[in-house]
C-alpha positions as CSV (number, residue, x, y, z in Angstrom):
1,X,-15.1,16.2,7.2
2,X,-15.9,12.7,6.2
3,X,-19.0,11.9,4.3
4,X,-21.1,9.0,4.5
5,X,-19.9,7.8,0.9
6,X,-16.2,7.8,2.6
7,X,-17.6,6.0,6.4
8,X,-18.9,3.3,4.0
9,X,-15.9,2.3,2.5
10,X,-13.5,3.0,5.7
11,X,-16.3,-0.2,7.0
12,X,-16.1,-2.1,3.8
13,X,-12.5,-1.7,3.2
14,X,-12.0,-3.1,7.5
15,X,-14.5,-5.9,7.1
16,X,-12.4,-7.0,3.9
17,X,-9.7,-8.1,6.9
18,X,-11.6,-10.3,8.0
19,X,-10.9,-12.8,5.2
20,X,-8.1,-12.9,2.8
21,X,-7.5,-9.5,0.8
22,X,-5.7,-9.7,-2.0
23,X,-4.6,-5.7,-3.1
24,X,-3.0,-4.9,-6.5
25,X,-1.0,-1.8,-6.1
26,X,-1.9,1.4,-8.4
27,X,-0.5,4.6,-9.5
28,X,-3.2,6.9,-11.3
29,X,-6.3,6.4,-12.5
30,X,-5.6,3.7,-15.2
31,X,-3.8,1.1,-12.6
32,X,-6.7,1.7,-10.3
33,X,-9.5,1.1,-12.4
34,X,-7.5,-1.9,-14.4
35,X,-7.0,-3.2,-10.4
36,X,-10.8,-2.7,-10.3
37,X,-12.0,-4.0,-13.4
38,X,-9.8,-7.5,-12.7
39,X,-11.8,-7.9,-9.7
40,X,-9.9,-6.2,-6.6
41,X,-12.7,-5.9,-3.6
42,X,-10.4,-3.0,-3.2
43,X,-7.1,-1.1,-4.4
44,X,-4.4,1.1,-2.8
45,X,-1.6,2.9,-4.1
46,X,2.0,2.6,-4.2
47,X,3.9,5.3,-3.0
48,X,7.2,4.6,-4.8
49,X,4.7,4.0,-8.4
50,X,3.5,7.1,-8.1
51,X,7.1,9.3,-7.4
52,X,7.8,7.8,-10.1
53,X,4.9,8.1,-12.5
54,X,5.5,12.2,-11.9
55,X,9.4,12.0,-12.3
56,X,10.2,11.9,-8.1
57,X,12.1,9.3,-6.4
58,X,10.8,7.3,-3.5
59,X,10.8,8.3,-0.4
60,X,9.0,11.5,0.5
61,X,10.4,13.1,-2.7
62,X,7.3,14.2,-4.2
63,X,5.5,17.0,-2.9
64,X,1.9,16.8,-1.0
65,X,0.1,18.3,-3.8
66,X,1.4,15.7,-6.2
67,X,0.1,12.8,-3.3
68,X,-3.5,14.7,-3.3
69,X,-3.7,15.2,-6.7
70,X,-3.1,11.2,-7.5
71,X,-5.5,10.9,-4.9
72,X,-8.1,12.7,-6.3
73,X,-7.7,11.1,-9.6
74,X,-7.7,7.3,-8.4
75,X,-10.7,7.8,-6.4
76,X,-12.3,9.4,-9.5
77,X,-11.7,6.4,-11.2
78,X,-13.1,3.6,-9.2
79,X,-16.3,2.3,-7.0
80,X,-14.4,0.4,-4.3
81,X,-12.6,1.3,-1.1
82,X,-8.9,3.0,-1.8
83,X,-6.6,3.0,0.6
84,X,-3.4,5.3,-0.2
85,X,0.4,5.0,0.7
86,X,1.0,7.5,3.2
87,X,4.9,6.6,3.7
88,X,6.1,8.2,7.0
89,X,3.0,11.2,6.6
90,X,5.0,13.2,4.9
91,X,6.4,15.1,8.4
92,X,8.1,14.0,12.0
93,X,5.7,16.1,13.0
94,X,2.5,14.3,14.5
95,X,-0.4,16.9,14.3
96,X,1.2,17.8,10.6
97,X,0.6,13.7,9.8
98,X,-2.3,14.0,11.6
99,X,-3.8,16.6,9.3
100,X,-2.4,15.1,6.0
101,X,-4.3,11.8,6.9
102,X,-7.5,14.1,7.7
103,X,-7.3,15.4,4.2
104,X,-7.2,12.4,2.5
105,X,-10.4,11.6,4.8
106,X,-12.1,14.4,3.3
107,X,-11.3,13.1,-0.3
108,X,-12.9,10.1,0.8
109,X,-9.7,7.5,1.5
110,X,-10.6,4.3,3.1
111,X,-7.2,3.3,4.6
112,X,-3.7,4.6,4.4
113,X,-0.6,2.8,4.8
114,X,1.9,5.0,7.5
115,X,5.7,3.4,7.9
116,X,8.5,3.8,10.8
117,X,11.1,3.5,8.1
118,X,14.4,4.1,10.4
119,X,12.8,6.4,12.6
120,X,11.9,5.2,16.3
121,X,8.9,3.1,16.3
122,X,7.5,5.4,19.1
123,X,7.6,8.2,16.4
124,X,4.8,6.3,14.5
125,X,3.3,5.1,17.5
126,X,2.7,8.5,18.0
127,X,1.7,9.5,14.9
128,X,-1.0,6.7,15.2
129,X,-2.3,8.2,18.1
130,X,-2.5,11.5,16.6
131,X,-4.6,10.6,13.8
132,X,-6.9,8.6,15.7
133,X,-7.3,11.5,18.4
134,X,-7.8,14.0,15.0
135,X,-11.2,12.2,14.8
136,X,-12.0,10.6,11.3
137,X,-12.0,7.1,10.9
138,X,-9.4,5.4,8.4
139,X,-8.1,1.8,8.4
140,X,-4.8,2.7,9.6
141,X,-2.1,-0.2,8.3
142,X,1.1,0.2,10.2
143,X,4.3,-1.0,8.2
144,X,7.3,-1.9,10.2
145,X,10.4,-1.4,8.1
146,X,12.6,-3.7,10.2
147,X,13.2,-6.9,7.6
148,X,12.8,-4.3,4.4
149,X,15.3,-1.7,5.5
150,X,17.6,-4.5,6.8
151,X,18.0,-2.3,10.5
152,X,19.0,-5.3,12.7
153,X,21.4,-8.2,12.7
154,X,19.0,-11.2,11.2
155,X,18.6,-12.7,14.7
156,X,16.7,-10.1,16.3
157,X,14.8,-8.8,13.4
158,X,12.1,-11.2,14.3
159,X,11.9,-10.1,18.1
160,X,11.8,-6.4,17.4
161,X,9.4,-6.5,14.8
162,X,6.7,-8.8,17.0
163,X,7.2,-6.0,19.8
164,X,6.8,-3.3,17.0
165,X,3.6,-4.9,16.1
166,X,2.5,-4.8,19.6
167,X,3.5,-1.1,20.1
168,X,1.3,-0.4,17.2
169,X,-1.3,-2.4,17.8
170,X,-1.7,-0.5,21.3
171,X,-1.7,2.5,19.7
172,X,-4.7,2.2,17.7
173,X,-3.8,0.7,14.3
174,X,-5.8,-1.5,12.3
175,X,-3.8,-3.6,10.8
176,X,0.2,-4.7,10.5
177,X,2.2,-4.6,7.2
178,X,5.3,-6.7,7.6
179,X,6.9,-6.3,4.0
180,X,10.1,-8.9,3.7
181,X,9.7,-11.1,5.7
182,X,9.5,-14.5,4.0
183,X,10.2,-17.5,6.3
184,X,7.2,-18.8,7.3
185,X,7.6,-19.4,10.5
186,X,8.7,-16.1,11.0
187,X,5.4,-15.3,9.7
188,X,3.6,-17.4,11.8
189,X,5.3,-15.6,14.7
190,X,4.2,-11.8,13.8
191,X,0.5,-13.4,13.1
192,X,0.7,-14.8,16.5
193,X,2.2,-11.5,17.9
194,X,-0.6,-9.7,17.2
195,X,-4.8,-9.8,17.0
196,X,-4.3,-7.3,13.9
197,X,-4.5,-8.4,10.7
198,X,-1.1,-9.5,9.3
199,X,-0.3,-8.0,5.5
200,X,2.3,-9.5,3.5
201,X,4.2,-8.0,0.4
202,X,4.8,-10.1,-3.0
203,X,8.4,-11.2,-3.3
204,X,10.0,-14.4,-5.0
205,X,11.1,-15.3,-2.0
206,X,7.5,-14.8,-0.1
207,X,5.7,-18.2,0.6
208,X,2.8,-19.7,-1.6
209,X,-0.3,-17.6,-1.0
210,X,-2.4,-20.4,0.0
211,X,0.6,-21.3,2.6
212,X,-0.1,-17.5,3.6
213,X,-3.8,-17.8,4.5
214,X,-3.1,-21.0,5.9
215,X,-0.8,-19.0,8.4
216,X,-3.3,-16.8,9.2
217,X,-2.0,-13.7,7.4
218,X,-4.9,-11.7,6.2
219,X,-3.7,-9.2,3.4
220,X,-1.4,-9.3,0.7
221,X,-0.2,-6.5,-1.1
222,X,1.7,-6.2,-4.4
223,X,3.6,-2.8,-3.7
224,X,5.2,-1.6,-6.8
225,X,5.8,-4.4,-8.1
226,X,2.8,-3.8,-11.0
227,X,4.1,-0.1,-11.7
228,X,7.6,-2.3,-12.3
229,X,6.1,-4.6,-14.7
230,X,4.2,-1.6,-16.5
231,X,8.0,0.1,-16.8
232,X,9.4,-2.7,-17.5
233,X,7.6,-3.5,-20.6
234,X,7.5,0.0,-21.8
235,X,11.4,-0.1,-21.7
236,X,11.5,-3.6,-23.4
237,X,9.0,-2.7,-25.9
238,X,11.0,0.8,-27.2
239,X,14.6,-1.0,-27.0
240,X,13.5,-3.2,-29.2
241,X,11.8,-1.1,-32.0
242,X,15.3,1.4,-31.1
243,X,17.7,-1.7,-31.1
244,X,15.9,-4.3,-33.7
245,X,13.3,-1.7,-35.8
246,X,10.5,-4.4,-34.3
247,X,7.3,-3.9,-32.8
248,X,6.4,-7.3,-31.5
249,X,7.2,-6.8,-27.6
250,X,4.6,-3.8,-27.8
251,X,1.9,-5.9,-29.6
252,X,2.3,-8.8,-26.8
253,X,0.9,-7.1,-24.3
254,X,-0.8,-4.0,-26.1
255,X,-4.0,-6.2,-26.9
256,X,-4.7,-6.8,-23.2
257,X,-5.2,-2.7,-22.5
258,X,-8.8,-2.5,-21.5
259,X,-11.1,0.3,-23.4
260,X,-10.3,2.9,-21.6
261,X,-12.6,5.3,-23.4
262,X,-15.5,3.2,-22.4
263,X,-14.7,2.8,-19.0
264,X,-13.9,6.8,-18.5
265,X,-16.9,8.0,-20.8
């Protein structure tokens, strides 16, 4: 059942759409509280960061547990509204989705993100319907897969995706994640598509962000690109004390790790 602590920051984290969110993706507590501690107004998790982090591939790999766990852990770790990567709900099944998302309710979530992936959009129309029937209130970000999976011939991405938007819109979502697409009129377009707020994902090929707001999009998120960076230095940092027997690449970035002890004690 959700507590007043968890109504609060379903409200905060939906009034945060009203402006221009900004969301730095996280994968356990650390990321989450780092996110926090840089100034986020709120965080959310990235599903394929946090396969990862416990040795599963993206993509509904990982079991539930592992998702509730993280869960759990992140929230633990922070003071403002989380909203976690749901990916398809973990099931085709829409009471099963339904019931996942009233879990993470209980834990005290403020948002999920829910995807079509190459299912039927009607699947997660559905699925949208069936947690908002379920009761519990959760911003509910619908992500349409059409640019990111690549599922249509490039002339009638844009088409499909402003009627997906629409389709999920009627269904009860609360906002619309359009990950990949970068042209900026095609951006303008989904905006226009829709009176839900628009959320954008961090490419190179993705627009300035002030061209973004500008557009009217209202969220951007970062997805796993953080977790990637994290990795990424981790492996530069060992190749080169394996490779050269030096320690510099570690020490770059080493200095900037807040004090975690303090934060957590």
């Amino acid at each position: 059942m959700a507590s007043p602590v968890q109504s609060e920051q379903t409200a905060k984290f939906r009034a945060l759409h009203n402006g221009f969110l900004v969301v730095a993706n996280c994968w356990d507590a650390a990321s989450a509280r780092i996110a926090q501690e840089a100034g986020n107004a709120a965080v959310a998790s990235s599903s394929a960061a946090v396969a990862w982090s416990h040795g599963y591939a993206d993509g509904e790999a990982m079991p539930r547990e592992v998702v509730m766990t993280a869960t759990r852990e992140m929230l633990r770790a922070v003071s403002v509204p989380l909203s976690v990567d749901s990916e398809a709900g973990y099931s085709s099944d829409t009471g099963a989705v339904a019931g996942h998302v009233s879990a993470l309710i209980d834990l005290g979530v403020a948002g999920i993100n829910i995807e079509d992936g190459r299912d039927p959009p009607e699947l997660l129309a559905a699925k949208i319907k069936a947690i908002r029937a379920m009761g519990g209130d959760v911003f509910i970000n619908a992500r349409c897969d059409v640019y990111l999976k690549n599922l249509l011939p490039d002339d009638e991405k844009l088409a499909e995706m402003t009627r997906r938007a629409k389709l999920y819109e009627d269904a009860g979502a609360d906002g619309f994640f359009a990950p990949a697409v970068s042209a900026l009129k095609d951006i303008e377009a989904v905006v226009k598509a829709t009176t839900l707020p628009v959320n954008c994902l961090a490419m190179k090929s993705l627009p300035p962000l002030f061209d973004l707001k500008a557009a009217g999009v209202r969220r951007i998120s970062t997805g796993a690109l953080p977790g990637r960076a994290a990795y990424g230095a981790a492996m530069r940092g060992t190749k080169q004390l394996l490779d050269e027997n030096k320690t510099e690449t570690f020490f770059a970035t080493s200095g900037d790790c807040p004090d975690f002890n303090a934060l957590f004690g």
